[in-house]
N, C-alpha and C positions, 0 to 999 in steps of 0.2 A: 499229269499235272506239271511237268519241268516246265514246258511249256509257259503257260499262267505265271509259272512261278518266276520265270525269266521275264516274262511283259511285267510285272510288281515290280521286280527289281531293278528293273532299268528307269521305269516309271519314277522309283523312289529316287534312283540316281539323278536324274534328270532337276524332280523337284528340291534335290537339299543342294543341287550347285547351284540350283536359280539363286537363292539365300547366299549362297559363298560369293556370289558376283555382286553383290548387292553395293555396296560401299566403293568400288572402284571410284563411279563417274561421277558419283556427289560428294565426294569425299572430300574436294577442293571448294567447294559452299558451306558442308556443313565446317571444315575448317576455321572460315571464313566466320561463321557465325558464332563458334564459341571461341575462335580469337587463339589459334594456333599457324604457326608457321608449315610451309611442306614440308622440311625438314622431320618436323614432328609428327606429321600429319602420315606422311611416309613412315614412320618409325611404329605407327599406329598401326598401318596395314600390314607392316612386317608382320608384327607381332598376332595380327590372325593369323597370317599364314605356318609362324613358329607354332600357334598352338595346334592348330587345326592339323600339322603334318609330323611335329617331331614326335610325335605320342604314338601314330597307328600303330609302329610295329608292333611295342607294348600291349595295343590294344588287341594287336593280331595275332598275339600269342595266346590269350585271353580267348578271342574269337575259336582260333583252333582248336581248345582244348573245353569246347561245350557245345550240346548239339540243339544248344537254345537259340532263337535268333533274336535277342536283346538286344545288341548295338546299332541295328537296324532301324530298329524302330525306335529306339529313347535319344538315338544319336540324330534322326530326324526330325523329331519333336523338339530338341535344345537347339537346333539351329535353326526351326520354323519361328519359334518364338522370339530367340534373344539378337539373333542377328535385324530382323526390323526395330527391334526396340532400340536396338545402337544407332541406326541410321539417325532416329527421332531424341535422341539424346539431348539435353540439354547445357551440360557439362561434361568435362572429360571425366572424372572418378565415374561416372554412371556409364560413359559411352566405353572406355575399358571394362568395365565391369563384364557388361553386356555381350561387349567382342570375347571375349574370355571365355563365358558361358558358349555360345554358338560357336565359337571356332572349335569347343572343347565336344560339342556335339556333330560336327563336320567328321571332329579325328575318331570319333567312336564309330561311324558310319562306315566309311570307308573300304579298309579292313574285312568286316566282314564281309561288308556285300561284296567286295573282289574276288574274297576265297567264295564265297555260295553264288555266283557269278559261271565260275572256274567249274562247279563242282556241278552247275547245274546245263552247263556248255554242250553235253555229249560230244562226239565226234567232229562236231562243227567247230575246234575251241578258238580256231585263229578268229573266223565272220563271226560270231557271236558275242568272242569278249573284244570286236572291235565294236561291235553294235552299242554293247554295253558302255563300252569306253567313250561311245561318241554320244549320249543319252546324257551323259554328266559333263561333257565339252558346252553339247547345246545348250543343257539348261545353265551353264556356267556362260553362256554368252546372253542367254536372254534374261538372264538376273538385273544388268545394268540397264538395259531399253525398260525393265520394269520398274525396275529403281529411279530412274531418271522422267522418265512418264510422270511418277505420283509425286516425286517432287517438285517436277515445275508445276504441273497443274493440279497437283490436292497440295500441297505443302508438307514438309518431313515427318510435320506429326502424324501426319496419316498414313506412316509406314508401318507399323505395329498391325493393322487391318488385314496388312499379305501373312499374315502368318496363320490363316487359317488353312489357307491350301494343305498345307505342310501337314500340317494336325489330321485333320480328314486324310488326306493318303494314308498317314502312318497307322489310321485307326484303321480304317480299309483293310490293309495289308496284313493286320495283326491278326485277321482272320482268313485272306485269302492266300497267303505265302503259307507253301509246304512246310510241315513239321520238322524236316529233314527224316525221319527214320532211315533213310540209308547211310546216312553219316554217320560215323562213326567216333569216337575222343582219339585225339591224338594224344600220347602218354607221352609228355617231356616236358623236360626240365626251360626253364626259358633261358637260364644260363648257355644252356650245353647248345638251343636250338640258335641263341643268339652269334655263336664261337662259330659254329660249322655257317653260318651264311655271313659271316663277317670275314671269316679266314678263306673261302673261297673266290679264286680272282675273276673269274667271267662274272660273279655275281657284283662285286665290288666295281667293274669297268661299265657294268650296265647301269649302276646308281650313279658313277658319275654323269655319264651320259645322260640320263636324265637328267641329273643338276643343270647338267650346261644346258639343255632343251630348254628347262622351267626359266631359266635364267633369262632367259630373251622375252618368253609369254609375259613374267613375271615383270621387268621390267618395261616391258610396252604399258602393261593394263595401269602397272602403278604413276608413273611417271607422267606419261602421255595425257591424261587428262590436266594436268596440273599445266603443259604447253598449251594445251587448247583452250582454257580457260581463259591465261595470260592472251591470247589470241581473239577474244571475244567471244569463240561458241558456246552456245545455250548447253544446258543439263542434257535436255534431250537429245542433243544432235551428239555429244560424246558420249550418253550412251548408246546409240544409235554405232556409233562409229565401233565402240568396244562390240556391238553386239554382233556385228560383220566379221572383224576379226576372229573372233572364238567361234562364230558359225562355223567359216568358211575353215576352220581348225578343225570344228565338231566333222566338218564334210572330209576331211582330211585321213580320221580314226576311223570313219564309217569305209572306207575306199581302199584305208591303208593294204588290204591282204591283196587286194586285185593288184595294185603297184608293187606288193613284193612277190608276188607270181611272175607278173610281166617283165620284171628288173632284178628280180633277187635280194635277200635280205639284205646282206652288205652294200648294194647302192640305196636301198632306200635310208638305210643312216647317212651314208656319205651325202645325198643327196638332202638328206634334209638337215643336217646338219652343217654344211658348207653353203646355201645358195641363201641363205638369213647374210652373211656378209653382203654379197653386193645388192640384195634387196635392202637394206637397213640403207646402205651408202646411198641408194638411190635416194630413199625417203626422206633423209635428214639434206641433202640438197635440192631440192624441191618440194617442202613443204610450205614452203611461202612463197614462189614466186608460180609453182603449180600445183597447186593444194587439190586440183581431184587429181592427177596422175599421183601425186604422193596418198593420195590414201588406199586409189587403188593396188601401187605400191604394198600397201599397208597392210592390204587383206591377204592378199598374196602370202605373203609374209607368215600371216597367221593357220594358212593350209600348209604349209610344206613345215613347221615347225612344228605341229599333230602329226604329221604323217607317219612317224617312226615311231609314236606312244604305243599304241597297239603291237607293235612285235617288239617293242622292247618289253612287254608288260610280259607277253605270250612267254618269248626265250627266257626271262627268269624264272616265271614259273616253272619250266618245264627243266630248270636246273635241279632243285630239290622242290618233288612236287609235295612231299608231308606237310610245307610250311606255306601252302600258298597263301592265308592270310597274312601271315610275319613279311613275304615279300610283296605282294600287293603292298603291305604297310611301306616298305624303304621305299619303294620305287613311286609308285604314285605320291606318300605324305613324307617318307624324311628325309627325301633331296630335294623337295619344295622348300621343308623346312630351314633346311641349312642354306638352301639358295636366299630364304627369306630376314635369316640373319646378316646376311651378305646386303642384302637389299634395305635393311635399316640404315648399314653406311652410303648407302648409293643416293637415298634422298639428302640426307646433308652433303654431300659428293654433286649432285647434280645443284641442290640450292648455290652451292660457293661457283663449280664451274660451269655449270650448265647442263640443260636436260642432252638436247642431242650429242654433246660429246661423250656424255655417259652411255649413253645408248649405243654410239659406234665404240665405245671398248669392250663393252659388254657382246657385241655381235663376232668379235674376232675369235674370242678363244674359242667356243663350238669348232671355228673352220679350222684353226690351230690344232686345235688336240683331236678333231677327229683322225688324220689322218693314220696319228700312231694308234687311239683309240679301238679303234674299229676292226684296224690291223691286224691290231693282236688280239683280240675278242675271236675274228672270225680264223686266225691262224689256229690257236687252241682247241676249235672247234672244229678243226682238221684236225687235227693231232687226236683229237678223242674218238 
């Protein structure tokens, strides 16, 4: 039955990031329609991504220590629902409301499914949790082509509609996802589990790393719509454009373990960590005067920025393997999070000096700090 239970779970991943992708590319209309600045507008999307990621570990402490699989399934019904209804908002007290609810069902998902992911991997753990990991990339890129589809041609309030998919799977699932019987409680304290994966430093260099990764993804998806707007393109063409980048990302985590056989762990960070610099350089000097070489720029970009998600997800887990919902929670949801409070300042930062300058500060430090970064991650890992 792992099996089965792996096709559900990926399936589910797949369907609640389609919802998480949802607001990027219309986010500058619906703005536009209830009469908010990017500034704001940007400080809006942060705050899905604060909820939706500073919470998992909390929640993967929770997740760890029950052999129910609740979060799965009620985490993907709160984001099938309230995240279209945000899109179709009419005001902001309702369109927060609503972000709040579905982001707060994204952070319950998460978590768990990473650790029953992990647990349900067998021997295969590197191709299988990249499978997994590129299931929730894709549907995190075709959320926007979906999102942008029904609002240029059904209109916003006809977002509410997509949130059946979401329902249906998660009912599906509630019957065809394994019991767990082989799982076991893990018996701990959250204090004590939280101390030992906070005071260990490979774990601690691998969340940065991820920050700095999400920081680039993050910044492109939020941002960039709001230049191409100002630019004339339609809804659907930047979601079109969002849905390329996170594919070719999705294609990126699906790939990742072949590229780190062929090259080894340590260049696949360096490598994907360092070559977002002169790809971002390229972009932002040729987006206007060669707007398809800058997108396919663009895509580019969005493959080799995935490429390292999957073996950084892998090597933590495999740091303290008791916890692997707590670390699935930091590494995938609360260095998004922290990236995404970062990224509240970045839209008022880009409204006063501009989108592309922000975007070329933001692509430096990845190149910067991985040097020493990665250094010492993989030095330690000699040493052990």
């Amino acid at each position: 039955m792992k099996e089965s239970s792996r096709a559900w779970l990926s399936g589910a991943h797949f369907i609640n990031d389609v919802y998480t992708g949802f607001l990027n590319p219309i986010m500058p209309f619906v703005a536009a329609k209830i009469g908010i600045s990017m500034g704001v507008a940007a400080l809006i999307l942060s705050l899905s991504h604060i909820i939706s990621s500073l919470l998992q570990p909390v929640f993967g402490f929770f997740a760890d220590n029950m052999i129910r699989r609740t979060f799965v399934f009620w985490g993907l019904i709160l984001t099938s629902i309230f995240i279209p209804l945000s899109a179709a908002s009419t005001n902001l007290p309702k369109m927060i409301l609503f972000i709040v609810l579905g982001s707060l069902g994204s952070s319950l998902f998460h978590p768990q499914a990473l650790g029953l992911a992990n647990k349900y991997a067998g021997e295969e753990k590197a191709r299988r949790m990249g499978v997994f990991i590129a299931m929730g990339t894709l549907g995190y890129s075709v959320g926007p082509l979906v999102s942008a589809f029904v609002a240029q041609y059904f209109g916003l309030s006809k977002m509410p509609v997509l949130a059946v998919l979401g329902i249906v799977w998660a009912l599906l699932m509630f019957k065809m996802l394994d019991k767990l019987p082989d799982i076991s409680l893990q018996h701990y304290e959250i204090k004590g589990a939280f101390k030992k994966i906070l005071s260990n430093r490979k774990l601690n260099i691998l969340n940065v790393i991820s920050m700095l990764k999400s920081l680039i993804s993050t910044s492109c998806f939020i941002l960039l719509p709001f230049l191409w707007k100002d630019m004339g393109y339609s809804q659907f063409f930047i979601g079109a454009a969002l849905f390329v980048f996170i594919f070719v990302g999705g294609l990126g985590s699906l790939f990742s373990s072949k590229f780190e056989k062929m090259a080894g762990t340590q260049n696949v960070f360096y490598f994907s960590m360092i070559s977002t610099l002169p790809l971002m350089f390229l972009f932002v000097f040729t987006y206007k005067t060669f707007p398809v070489f800058s997108f396919i720029v663009y895509f580019i970009m969005g493959f080799v920025t995935m490429l390292a998600v999957p073996v950084t997800m892998n090597m933590a887990q495999s740091i303290l393997p008791e916890y692997k919902s707590i670390i699935g929670g930091f590494i995938n949801g609360f260095s998004w999070g922290i990236v995404a409070i970062f990224m509240s300042l970045n839209g008022f930062a880009a409204q006063t000096f501009g989108i592309t300058k922000v975007l070329l500060i933001v692509s430096i430090l990845p190149a910067v700090f991985s040097i020493t970064f990665v250094k010492y991650l993989f030095k330690q890992s000699n040493q052990a």
